[in-house]
SEKOL-111864 format. One record per residue (C-alpha): residue number from 1; residue in one letter; x, y, z. Coordinates in Angstrom, 3 decimals. Each point is the difference from the previous one (the first is absolute). Layout:
NUM  A  X  Y  Z
...
END
This chain:
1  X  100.919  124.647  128.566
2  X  3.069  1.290  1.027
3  X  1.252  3.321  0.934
4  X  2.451  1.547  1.299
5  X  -0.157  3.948  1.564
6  X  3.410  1.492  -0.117
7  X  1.255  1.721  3.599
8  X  1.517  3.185  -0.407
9  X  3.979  0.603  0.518
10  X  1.358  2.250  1.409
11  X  2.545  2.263  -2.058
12  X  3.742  -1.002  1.730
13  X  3.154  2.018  -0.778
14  X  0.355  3.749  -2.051
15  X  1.709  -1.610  -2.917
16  X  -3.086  -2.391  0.161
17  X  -2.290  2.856  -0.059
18  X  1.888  1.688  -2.788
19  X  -0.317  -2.918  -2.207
20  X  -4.015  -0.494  0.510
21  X  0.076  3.800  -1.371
22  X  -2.380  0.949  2.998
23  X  3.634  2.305  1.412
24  X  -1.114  3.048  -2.422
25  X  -3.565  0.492  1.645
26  X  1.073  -0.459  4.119
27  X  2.987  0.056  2.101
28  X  1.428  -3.271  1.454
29  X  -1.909  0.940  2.965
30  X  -3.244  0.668  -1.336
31  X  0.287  -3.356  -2.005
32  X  0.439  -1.954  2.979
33  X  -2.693  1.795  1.565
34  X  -2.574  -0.593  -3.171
35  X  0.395  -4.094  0.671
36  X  -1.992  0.044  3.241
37  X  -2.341  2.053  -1.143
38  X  -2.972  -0.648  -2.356
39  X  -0.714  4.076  -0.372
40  X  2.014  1.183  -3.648
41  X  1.861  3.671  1.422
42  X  -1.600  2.842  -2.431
43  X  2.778  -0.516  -2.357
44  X  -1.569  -3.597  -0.747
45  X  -3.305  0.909  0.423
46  X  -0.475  1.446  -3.117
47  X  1.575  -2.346  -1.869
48  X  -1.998  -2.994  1.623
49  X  -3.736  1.854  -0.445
50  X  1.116  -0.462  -3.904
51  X  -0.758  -4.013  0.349
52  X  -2.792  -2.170  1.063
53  X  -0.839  -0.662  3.309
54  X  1.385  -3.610  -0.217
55  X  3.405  1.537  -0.780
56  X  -0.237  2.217  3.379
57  X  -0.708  -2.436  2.565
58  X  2.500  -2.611  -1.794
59  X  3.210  2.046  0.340
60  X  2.011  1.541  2.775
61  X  1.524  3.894  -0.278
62  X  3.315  -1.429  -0.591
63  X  -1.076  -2.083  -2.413
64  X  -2.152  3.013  -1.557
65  X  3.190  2.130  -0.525
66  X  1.770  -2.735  -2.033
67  X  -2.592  0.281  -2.432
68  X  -0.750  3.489  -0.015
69  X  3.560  0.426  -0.576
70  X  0.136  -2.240  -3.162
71  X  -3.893  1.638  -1.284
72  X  2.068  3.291  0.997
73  X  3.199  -1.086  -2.542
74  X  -2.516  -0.380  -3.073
75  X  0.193  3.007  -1.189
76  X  -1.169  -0.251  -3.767
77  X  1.851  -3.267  -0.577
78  X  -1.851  -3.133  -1.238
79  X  0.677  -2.266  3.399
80  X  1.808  0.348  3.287
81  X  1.272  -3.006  2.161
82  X  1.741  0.220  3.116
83  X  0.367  -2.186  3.466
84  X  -2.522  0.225  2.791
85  X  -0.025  -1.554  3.545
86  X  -0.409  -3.949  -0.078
87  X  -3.121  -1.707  2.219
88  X  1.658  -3.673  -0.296
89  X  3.119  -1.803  0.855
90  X  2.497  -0.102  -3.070
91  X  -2.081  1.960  -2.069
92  X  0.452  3.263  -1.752
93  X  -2.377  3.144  -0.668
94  X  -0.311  1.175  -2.810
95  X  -2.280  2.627  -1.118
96  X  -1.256  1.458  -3.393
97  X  -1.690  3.012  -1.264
98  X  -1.190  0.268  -3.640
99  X  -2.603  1.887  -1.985
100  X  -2.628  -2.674  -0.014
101  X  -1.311  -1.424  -2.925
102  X  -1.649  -3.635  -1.357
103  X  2.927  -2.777  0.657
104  X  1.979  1.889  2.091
105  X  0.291  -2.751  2.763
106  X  0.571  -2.558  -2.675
107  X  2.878  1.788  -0.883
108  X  1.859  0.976  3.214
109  X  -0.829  -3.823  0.557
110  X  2.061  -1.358  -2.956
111  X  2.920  2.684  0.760
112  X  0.314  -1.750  3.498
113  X  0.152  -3.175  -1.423
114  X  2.058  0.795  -2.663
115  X  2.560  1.583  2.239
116  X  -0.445  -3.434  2.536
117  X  -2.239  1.795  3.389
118  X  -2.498  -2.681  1.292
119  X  -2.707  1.773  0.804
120  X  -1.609  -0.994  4.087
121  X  -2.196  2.667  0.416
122  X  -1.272  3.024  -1.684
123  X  -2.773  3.338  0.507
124  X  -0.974  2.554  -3.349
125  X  -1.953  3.003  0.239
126  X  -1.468  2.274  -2.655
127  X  0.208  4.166  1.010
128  X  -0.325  3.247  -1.436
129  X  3.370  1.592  -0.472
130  X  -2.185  3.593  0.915
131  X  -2.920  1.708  -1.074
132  X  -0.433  -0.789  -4.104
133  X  3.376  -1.611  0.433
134  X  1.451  -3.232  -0.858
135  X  -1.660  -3.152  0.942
136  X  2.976  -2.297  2.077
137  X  0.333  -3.483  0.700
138  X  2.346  -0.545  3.485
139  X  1.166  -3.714  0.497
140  X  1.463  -1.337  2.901
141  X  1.754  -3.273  -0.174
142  X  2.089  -2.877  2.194
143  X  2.134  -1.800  -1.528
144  X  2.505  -2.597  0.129
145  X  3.130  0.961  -1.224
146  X  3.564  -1.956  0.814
147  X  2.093  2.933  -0.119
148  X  -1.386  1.696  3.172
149  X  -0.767  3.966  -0.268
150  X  -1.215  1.152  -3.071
151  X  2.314  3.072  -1.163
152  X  -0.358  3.107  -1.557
153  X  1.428  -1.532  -3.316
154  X  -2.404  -3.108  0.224
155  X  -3.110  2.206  0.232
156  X  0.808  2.426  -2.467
157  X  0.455  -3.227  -2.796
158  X  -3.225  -1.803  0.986
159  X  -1.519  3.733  -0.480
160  X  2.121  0.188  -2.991
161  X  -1.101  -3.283  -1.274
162  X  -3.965  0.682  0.848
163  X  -0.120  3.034  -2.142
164  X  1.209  -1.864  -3.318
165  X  -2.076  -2.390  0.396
166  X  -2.887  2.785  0.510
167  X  1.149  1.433  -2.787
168  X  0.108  -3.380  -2.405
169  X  4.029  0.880  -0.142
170  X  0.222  -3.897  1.551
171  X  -1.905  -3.306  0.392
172  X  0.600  -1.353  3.065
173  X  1.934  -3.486  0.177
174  X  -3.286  -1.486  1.782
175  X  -2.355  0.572  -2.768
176  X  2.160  -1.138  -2.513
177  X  -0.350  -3.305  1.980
178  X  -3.392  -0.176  0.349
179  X  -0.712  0.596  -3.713
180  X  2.874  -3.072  -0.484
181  X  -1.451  -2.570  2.468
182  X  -2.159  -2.625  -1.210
183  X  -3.924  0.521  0.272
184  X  -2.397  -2.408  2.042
185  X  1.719  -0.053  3.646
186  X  -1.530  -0.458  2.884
187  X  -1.557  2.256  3.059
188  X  1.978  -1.205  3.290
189  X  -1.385  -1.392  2.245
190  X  -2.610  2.107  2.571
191  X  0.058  2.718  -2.226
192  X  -3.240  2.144  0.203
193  X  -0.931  3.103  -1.573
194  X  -3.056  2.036  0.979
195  X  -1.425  3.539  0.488
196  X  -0.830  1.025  3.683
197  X  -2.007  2.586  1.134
198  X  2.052  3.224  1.035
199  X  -0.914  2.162  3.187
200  X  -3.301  1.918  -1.764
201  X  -1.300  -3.848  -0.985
202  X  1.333  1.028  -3.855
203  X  1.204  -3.592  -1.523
204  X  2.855  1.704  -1.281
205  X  3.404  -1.716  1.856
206  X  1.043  -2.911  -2.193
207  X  1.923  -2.217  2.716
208  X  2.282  -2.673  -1.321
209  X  1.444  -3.127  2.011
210  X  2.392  -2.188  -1.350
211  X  3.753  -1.230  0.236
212  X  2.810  3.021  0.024
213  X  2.707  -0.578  -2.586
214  X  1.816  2.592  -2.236
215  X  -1.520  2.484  -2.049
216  X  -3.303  -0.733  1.257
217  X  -0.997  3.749  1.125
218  X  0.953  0.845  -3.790
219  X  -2.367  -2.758  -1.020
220  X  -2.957  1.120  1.556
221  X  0.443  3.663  -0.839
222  X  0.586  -0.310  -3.706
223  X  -3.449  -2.545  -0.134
224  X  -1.877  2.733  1.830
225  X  1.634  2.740  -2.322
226  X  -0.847  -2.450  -2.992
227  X  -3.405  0.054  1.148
228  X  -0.139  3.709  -0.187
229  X  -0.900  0.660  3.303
230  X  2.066  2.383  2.641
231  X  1.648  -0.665  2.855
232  X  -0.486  2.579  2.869
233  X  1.018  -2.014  3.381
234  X  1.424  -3.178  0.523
235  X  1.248  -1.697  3.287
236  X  2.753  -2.946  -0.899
237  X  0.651  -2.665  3.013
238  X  1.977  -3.099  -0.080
239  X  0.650  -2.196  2.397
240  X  1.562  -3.588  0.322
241  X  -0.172  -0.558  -4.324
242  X  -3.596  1.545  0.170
243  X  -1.103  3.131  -1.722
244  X  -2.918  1.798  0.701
245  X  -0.595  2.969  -1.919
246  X  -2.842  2.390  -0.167
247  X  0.227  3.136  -2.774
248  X  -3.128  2.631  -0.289
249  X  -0.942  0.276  -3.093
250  X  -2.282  2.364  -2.279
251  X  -0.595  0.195  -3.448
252  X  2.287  2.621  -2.341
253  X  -2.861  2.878  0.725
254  X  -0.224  -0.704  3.912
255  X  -3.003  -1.723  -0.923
256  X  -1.056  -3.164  1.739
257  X  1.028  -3.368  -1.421
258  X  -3.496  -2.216  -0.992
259  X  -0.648  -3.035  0.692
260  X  0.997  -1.692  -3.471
261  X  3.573  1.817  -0.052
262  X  0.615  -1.305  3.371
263  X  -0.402  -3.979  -0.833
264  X  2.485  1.383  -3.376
265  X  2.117  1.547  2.439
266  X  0.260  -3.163  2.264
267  X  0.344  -2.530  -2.866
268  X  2.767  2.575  -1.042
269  X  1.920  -0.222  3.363
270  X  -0.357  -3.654  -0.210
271  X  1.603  -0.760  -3.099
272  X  2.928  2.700  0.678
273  X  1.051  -2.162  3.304
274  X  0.083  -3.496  -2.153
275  X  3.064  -1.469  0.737
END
């Protein structure tokens, strides 16, 4: 199947640094020190002990400090979105933090299609805000998007736009076209959809393969979130037209999922991606 591991970039000019957010947590100097290094500074390292393992061996210190910068902006508000350092050629990064709760990924996913971002590749991680605190989703994203940089403006209306559709103050423009399309499609072509086991042999990573085409991250997320089932890690990859998605899933009560609700589940997934 195919895959595709992103290589780290290196953060390139102040203004640059300013925009990823990381410029509040390090100097200039200790940013461009933090991308040859795979050790967070002690100003990370809290931060980065919050999330799973996976999360600490995927990202850089530079990279860290975008996102702790936008988990840091929260505050009490609903969602925060704000740029992060890109892994790919002509993509954007783009990184959200939200309390988490059921459908949360479907959403985000129909606000970036709504507002026209082509998801290439994404990461989300569940943490604890602190001790008996809140309980936060962090999503990082690539995306294509034709108008280059992502600016202050642009991230504050896709945040904008994700809490009203949290908060049922909007349907997104996807779903209405989903509920309008005609019943009875078709699966494309080489599309598979299966549950994997994850690193403790659990069979809880539901891995989908299929062809990439708009809105499909959204598709997948409100099937699972139909399903009543939680998202709590995903890993999105495309590559040449391909998708190949994996998302960690538990049931509502952290709960494992049994083996009845997964063939639902899959059956789910499947007719969500007819085309």
């Amino acid at each position: 199947m195919p895959t595709e591991t992103p290589e780290r970039t290196r953060v390139g000019t102040d203004a640059q640094r300013k925009m990823s957010g990381a410029a509040p947590l390090a100097t200039s100097r200790e940013l461009e020190q933090m991308t040859t290094t795979t050790t967070p500074p002690p100003s990370l390292a809290g931060f980065a002990e919050r999330l799973p393992l996976d999360y600490q061996t995927r990202f850089n210190p530079a990279e860290m400090a975008a996102h702790a910068y936008v988990v840091q902006q929260l505050g009490d508000a609903a969602v925060k979105v704000g740029p992060c350092p890109s892994r790919f050629s002509g993509m954007v990064g783009l990184c959200v933090c939200a309390e988490d709760r059921p459908g949360l990924l479907a959403t985000i996913g129909a606000a970036l299609s709504d507002l026209g971002y082509q998801v290439h590749a994404g990461e989300a991680y569940c943490f604890d805000e602190a001790p008996q605190g809140r309980r936060l989703a962090l999503d990082i994203f690539w995306i294509a998007f034709a108008k280059g940089p992502v600016r202050e403006e642009e991230s504050d209306t896709l945040g904008e736009l994700i809490e009203e559709l949290l908060s049922g103050r909007a349907a997104p423009h996807i779903e209405q076209k989903r509920i309008a399309a005609a019943t009875g499609g078709t699966v494309a072509e080489g599309t598979t959809v299966r549950f994997i086991e994850d690193a403790q042999g659990s069979l809880c990573v539901l891995e989908v393969e299929t062809t990439d085409r708009g809105g499909l991250l959204y598709a997948i997320s409100r099937a699972l979130a139909d399903a009543k089932v939680q998202i709590v890690g995903s890993h999105i990859r495309t590559r040449q037209g391909r998708v190949l998605d994996q998302f960690t899933l538990e049931n509502y009560d952290g709960s494992s999922i049994v083996d009845e609700h997964r063939l639902e589940i899959q059956v789910a997934v499947l007719a969500a991606l007819q085309i």
